[in-house]
C-alpha positions in Angstrom: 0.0 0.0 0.0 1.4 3.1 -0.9 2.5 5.9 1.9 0.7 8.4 -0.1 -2.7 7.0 1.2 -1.7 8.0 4.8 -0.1 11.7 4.0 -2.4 14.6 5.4 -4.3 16.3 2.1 -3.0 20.0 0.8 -6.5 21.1 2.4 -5.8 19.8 5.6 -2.3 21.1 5.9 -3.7 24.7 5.0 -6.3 24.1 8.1 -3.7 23.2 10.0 -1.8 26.2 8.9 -4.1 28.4 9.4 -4.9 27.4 13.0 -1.2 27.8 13.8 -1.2 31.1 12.1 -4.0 32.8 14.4 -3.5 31.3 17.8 -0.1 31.0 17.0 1.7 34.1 15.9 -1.8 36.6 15.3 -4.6 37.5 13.2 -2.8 40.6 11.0 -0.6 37.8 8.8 -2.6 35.6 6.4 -1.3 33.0 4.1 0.1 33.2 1.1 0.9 30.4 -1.2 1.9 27.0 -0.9 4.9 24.9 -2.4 5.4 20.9 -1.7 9.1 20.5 -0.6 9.2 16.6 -0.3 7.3 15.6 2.0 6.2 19.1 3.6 3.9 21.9 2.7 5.4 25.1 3.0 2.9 28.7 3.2 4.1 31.8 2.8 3.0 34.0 5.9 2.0 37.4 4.5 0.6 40.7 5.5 -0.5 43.6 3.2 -0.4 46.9 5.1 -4.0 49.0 5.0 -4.3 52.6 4.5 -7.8 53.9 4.5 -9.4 56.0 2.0 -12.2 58.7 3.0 -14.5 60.7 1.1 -13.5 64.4 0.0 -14.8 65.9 3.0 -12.1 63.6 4.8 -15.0 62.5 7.2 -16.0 59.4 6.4 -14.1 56.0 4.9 -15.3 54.6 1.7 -12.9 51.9 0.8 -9.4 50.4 1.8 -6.1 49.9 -0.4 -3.2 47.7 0.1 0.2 47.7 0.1 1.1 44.7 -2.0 1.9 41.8 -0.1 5.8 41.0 1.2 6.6 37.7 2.6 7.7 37.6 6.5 8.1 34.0 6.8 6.6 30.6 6.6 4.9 27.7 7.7 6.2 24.4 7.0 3.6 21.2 7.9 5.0 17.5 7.6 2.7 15.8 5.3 3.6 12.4 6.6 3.9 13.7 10.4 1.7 16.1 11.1 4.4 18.2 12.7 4.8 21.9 12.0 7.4 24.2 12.4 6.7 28.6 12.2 8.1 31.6 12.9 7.3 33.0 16.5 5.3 35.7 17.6 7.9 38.5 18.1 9.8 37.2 14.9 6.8 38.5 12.7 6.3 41.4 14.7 9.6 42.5 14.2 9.4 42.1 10.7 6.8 44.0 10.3 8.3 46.7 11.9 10.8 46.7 9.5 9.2 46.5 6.7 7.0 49.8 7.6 10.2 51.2 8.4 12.1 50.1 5.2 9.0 51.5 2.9 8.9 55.3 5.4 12.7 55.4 5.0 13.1 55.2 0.9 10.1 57.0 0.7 11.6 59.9 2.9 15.0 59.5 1.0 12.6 60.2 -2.5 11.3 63.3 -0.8 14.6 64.8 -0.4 15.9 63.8 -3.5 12.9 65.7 -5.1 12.8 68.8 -2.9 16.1 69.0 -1.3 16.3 73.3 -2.9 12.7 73.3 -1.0 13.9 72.0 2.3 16.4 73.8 2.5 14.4 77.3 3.0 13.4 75.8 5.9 14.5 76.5 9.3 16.2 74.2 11.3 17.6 75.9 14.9 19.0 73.8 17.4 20.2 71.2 14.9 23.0 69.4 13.1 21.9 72.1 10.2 23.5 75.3 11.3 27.1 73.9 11.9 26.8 72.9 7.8 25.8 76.5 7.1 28.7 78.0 9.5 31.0 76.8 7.4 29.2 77.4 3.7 29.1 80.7 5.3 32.4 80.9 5.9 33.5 79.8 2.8 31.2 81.9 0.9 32.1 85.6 2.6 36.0 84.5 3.7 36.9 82.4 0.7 38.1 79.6 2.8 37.9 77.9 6.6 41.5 77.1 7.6 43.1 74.0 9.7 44.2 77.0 12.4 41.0 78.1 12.9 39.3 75.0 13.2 42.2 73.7 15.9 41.4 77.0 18.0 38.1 76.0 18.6 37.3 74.3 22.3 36.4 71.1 23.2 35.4 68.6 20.6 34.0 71.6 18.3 36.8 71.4 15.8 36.3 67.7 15.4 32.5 68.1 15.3 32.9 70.9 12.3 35.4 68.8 10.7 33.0 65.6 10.2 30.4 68.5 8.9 33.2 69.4 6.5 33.9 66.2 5.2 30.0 65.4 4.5 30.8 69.2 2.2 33.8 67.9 0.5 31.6 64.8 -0.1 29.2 66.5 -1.4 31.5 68.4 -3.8 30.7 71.4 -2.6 34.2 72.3 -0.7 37.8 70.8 -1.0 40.7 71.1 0.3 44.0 72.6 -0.3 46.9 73.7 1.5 45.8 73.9 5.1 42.4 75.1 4.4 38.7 74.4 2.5 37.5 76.0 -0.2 34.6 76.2 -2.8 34.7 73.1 -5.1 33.5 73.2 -8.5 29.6 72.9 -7.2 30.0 75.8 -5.1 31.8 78.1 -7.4 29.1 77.2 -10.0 26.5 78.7 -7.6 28.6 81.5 -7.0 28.8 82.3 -10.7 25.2 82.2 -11.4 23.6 83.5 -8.3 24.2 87.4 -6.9 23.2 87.3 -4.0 25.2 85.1 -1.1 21.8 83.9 0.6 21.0 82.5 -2.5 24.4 80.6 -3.0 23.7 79.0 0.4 20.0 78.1 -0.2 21.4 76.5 -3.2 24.2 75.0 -1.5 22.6 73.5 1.1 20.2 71.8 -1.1 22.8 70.6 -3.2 24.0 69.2 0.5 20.7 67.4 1.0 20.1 65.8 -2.4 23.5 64.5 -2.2 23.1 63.0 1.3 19.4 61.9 1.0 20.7 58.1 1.3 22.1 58.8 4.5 18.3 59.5 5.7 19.2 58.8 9.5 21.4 62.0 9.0 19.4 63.7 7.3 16.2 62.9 9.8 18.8 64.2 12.6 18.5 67.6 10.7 15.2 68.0 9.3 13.4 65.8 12.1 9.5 66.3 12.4 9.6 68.2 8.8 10.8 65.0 7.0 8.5 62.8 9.1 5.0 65.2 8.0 6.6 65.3 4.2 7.1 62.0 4.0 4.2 60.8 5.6 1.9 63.1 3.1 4.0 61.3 0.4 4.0 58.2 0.8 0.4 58.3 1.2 0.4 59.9 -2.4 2.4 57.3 -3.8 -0.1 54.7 -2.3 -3.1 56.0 -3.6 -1.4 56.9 -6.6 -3.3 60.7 -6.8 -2.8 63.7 -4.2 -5.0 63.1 -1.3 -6.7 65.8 0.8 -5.8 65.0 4.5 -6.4 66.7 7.9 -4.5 67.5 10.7 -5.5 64.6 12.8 -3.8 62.5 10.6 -1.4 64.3 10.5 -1.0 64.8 14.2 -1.3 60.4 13.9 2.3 59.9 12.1 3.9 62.5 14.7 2.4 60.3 17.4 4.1 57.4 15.7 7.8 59.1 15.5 8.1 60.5 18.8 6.9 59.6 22.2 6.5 61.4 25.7 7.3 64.7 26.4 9.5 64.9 23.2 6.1 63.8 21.1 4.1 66.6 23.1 6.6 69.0 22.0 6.7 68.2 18.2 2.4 68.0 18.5 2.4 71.6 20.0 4.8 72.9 17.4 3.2 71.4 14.5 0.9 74.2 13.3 4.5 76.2 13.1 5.7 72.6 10.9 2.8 73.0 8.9 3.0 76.6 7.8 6.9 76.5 6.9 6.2 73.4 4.8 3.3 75.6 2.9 5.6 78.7 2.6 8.6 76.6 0.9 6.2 74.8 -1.3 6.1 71.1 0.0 2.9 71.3 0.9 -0.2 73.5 0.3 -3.6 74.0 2.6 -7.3 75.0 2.2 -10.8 75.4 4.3 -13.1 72.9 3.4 -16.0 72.3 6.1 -14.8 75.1 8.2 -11.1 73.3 8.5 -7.6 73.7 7.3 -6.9 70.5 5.0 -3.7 69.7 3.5 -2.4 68.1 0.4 0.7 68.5 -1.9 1.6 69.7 -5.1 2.1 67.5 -8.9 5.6 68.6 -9.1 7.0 66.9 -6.1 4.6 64.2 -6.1 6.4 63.6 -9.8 9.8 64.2 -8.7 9.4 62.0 -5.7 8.0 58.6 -8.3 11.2 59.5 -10.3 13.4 59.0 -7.9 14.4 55.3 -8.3 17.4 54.9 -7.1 15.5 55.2 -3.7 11.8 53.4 -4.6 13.2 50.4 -6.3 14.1 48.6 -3.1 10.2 48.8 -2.2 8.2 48.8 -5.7 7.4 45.9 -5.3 5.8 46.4 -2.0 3.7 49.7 -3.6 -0.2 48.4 -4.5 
């Protein structure tokens, strides 16, 4: 008599699956699709993100979309046994924490890559910004920041301002030569066509960013909550695949999810400052509809941001 006779069914094995699945490692996962590797079945645990779609008044939902599905794992039943071995709980979980984390991060790199000359008209005090314009400053009204002037300064300053000056250099926006850094070739080029030195550092520093946007936990450290709101209104753009209309709860939603305690209080009561800067560079734009400020963003960077593929291959697969 064959052994076949005795092996537990593909339907069974998916029952058995699935029981594992929920009680198991939790009801957000579902399973995929199944293989036959000798004698086991192997499932595919997946999970496909939800973002909810409202109505134009931004009151009520009217549908769901997906991200498309990405694997965390699988599920491997014995057809001759019975036995099963998964993934645990915390294994998933973690996975899925990196996978929302992968997706915010190359979208947030896209965003600077397409508005890295509008980001940098932004203001960022009591940051890792205004060292990097110290120097451009420097640079641009002395012509040069030299190795004695750099050693003078106390503490670990000088070593501070020389990491910034390397990210410059870099950048290809300083070099050095004989004791000192000056204007590289992307520099002088700004000096050449703009008049005014505010511009050249506008210009510089977004020169700064678009060449650093793969370094996004550097460039988070800078632009902080004003990456996180940007980003957040992108990616939900990218996901719907139009420019949606959003308010500031939701808005007020992804802060909550970046920072926490007193830190997250903080960011929440400077948002309405966040949100106004964003408007005035052009990242973002607002109107009153239902007697409340609504928010949504503009074709140009919404274009610039599904060019950039250097930074949305890694997850286009993941996009619905």
């Amino acid at each position: 008599m064959s052994t076949d006779e005795f092996e537990i069914t593909e339907e069974e094995a998916r029952r058995e699956a699935e029981r594992v699945l929920r009680f198991k490692i939790g009801t957000f996962p579902r399973l995929g699709s199944v293989e036959r590797d000798g004698s086991e079945y192997v499932y595919e645990i997946i999970v496909r993100l939800p973002r909810v779609i409202f109505d134009q008044e931004r009151e009520n939902p009217v549908g769901v979309r997906y991200l498309s599905a990405t694997t965390l794992g699988e599920i491997r039943v014995n057809a001759e046994s019975g036995d099963i071995e998964r993934p645990n709980r915390p294994t998933i979980e973690r996975k899925i924490r990196e996978h929302e984390e992968e997706v915010e991060y190359a979208v947030q790199r896209a965003v600077v890559g397409a508005s890295a000359d509008k980001l940098a008209l932004l203001p960022f005090p009591e940051t890792r910004y205004a060292p990097i314009q110290d120097v451009l400053a420097q640079v641009i009204l002395e012509d040069k920041i030299t190795d004695a002037e750099l050693d003078q300064m106390s503490g670990g300053d000088g070593e501070k301002y020389r990491a910034y000056i390397d990210d410059l250099v870099q950048a290809g926006l300083l070099r050095r030569r004989e004791g000192a850094f000056e204007a590289d070739d992307s520099l002088i080029t700004i000096q050449r066509d703009e008049d005014k030195d505010h511009a050249v550092l506008e210009k510089a520093l977004g020169i700064f960013f678009k060449e650093n946007a793969g370094d996004i936990e550097m460039v988070r450290s800078i632009m902080g909550p004003y990456l996180t709101i940007a980003g957040y209104y992108y990616r939900r753009a990218l996901e719907a695949g139009e420019l949606p209309v959003i308010d500031e709860e939701e808005i007020r939603g992804a802060i909550n999810s970046e920072y926490r305690g007193s830190t997250g209080r903080k960011k929440l009561f400077k948002l309405s400052r966040y949100l106004l800067q964003l408007e005035e560079v052009g990242i973002l734009k607002s109107r009153w509809e239902n007697g409340k400020r609504v928010w949504y963003g503009t074709e140009d960077i919404h274009s610039k941001v599904m060019d950039q593929r250097a930074y949305l291959t890694p997850i286009a697969g993941t996009m619905a």
